[in-house]
N, C-alpha and C positions, 0 to 999 in steps of 0.2 A: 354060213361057213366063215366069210370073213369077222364078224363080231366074234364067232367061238377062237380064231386063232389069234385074234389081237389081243382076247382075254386070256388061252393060253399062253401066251407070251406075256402078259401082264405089262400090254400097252396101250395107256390111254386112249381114247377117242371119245370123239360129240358124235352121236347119230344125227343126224340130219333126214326131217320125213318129206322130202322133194314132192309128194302127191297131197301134204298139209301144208306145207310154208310154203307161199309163193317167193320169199326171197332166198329161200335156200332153191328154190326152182329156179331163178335168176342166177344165184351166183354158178350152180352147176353148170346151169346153157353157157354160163361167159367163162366157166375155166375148162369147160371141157368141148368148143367148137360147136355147141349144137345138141352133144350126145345125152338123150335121157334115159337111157338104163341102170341097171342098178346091179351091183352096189359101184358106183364110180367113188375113187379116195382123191381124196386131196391130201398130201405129206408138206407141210409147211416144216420147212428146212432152220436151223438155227441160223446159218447167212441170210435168213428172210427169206430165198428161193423158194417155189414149188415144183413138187413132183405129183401126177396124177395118173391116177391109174386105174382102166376101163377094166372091171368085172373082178374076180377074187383072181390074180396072178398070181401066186403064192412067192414065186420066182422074184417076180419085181417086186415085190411086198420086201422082201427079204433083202435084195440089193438097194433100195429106197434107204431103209433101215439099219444097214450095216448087221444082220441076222445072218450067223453063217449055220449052218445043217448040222 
């Protein structure tokens, strides 16, 4: 769900396979407390900041992104 709307929106992303890379398993546990379910996002901000966000939110996807409805 989340790859189909990032593609309909026609926004980039890296998939990251957390159960094949062990350093994408690393960076997950360290930006997201702990949590390894999926899909967690990471939004690297143009001020460098991050935003992260546990499961497909569509809502927060949307506010992250500046995407209005």
């Amino acid at each position: 769900m989340l790859k189909d709307y990032f593609n309909e929106k026609n926004i980039q992303y890296t998939e990251k396979l957390v159960d094949q890379d062990d350093l994408a398993r690393e960076e997950m546990m360290r930006d997201s407390g702990g949590f390894l379910g999926v899909p967690f996002t990471t939004i690297s901000k143009d001020d460098g900041s991050k935003a992260t966000i546990i499961g497909f939110d569509k809502n927060r996807v949307n506010e992250v992104l500046g995407i209005s409805q």
